[in-house]
C-alpha positions in Angstrom: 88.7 137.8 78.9 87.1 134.6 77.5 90.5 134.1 76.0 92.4 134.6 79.2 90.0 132.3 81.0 90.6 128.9 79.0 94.5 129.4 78.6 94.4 129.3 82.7 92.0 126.4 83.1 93.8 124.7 80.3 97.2 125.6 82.5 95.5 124.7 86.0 93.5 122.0 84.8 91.4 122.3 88.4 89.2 119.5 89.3 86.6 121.9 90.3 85.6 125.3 91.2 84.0 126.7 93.6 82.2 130.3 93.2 80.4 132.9 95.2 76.9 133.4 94.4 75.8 137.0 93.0 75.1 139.5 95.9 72.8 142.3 95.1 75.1 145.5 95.6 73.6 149.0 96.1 75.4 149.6 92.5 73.5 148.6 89.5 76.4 149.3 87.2 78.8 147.3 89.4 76.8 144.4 89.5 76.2 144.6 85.7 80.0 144.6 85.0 80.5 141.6 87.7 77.6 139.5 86.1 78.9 139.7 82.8 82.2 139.2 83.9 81.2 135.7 85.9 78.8 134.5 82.4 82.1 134.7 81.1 83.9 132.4 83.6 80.7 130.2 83.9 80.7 129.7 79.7 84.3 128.7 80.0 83.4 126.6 83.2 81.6 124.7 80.8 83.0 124.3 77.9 85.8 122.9 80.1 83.6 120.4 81.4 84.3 121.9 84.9 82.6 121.0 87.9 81.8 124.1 89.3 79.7 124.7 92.8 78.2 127.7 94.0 77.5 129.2 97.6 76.1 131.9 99.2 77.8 134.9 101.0 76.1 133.3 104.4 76.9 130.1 103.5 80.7 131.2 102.9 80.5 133.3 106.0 78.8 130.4 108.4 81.2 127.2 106.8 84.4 129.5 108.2 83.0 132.0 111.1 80.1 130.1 112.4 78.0 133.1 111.5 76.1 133.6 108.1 76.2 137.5 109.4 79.7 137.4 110.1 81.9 140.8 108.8 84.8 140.5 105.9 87.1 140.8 109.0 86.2 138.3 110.9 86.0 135.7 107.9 89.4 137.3 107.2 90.6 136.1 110.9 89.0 133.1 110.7 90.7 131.9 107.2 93.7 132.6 108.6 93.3 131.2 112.0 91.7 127.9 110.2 94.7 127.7 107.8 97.4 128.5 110.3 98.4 131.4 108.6 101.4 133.7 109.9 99.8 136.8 108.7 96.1 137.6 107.8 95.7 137.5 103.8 95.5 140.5 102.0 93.5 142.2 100.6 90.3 141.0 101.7 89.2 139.3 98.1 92.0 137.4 98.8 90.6 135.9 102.3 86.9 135.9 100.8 88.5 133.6 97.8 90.2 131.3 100.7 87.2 131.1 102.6 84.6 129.9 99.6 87.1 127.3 99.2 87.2 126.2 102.8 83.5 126.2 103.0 83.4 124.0 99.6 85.9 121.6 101.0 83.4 121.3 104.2 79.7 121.7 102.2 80.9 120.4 98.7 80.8 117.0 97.5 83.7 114.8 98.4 86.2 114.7 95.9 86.9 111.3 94.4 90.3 109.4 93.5 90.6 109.2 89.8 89.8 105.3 90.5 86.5 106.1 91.5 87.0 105.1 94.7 84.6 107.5 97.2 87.5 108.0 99.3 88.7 111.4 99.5 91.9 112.7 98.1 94.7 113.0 100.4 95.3 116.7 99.8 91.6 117.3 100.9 91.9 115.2 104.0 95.2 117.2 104.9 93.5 120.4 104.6 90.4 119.0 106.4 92.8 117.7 109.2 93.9 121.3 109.6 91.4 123.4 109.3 89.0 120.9 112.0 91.6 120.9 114.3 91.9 124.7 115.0 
């Protein structure tokens, strides 16, 4: 797995990442196997040098629904509603990954040109753009 990780960072090369904090599942086992599983990806974060920012189910859910209580579905309708999507995305890990990123674009820190110039990057304002102006 550790393996897999660093070839697709190394591949990617993402400026940052953005992760959902640990919830606490009625499944011990589960969230044994998903702990160990995000160490992994957190070690190769890391090593990477990786910026990498972490947020709460509710602060996931209120950044795109407005609601910190909101249900997978209506996060789901949200994300796609926010990014003008044709279709709602599938399955709903898929709309829970688009939606930490949409709350790190609005909560995170701004992302910087490689000048260092506090302006943020152009893709970031484009996405911004669309998803404020529902």
């Amino acid at each position: 797995m550790y393996d897999g990780l660093v070839a697709l960072l190394e591949a990617q090369r993402p400026d940052a990442v953005a992760l959902e904090s640990s919830f606490h599942g009625r499944d011990a086992d589960a969230a044994g196997k998903l702990g160990e599983a995000r160490g992994v990806l957190r070690l190769a974060l890391v090593q990477a040098g990786i910026e990498t920012a972490l947020y709460s189910p509710a602060q996931v859910k209120k950044a795109v629904a407005g609601n910190g209580q909101a249900t997978k579905e209506a996060v789901q309708g949200m994300v796609a509603r926010l990014l003008k999507m044709a279709e709602l995305p599938r399955p709903l890990d898929a709309s829970d990954a688009l939606a930490v990123a949409i709350c790190h674009l609005h909560r995170g820190p701004a992302l910087t040109t490689p000048a260092g110039d506090r302006r943020r990057r152009p893709e970031v304002e484009a996405l911004l753009r669309r998803v404020v102006h529902r």
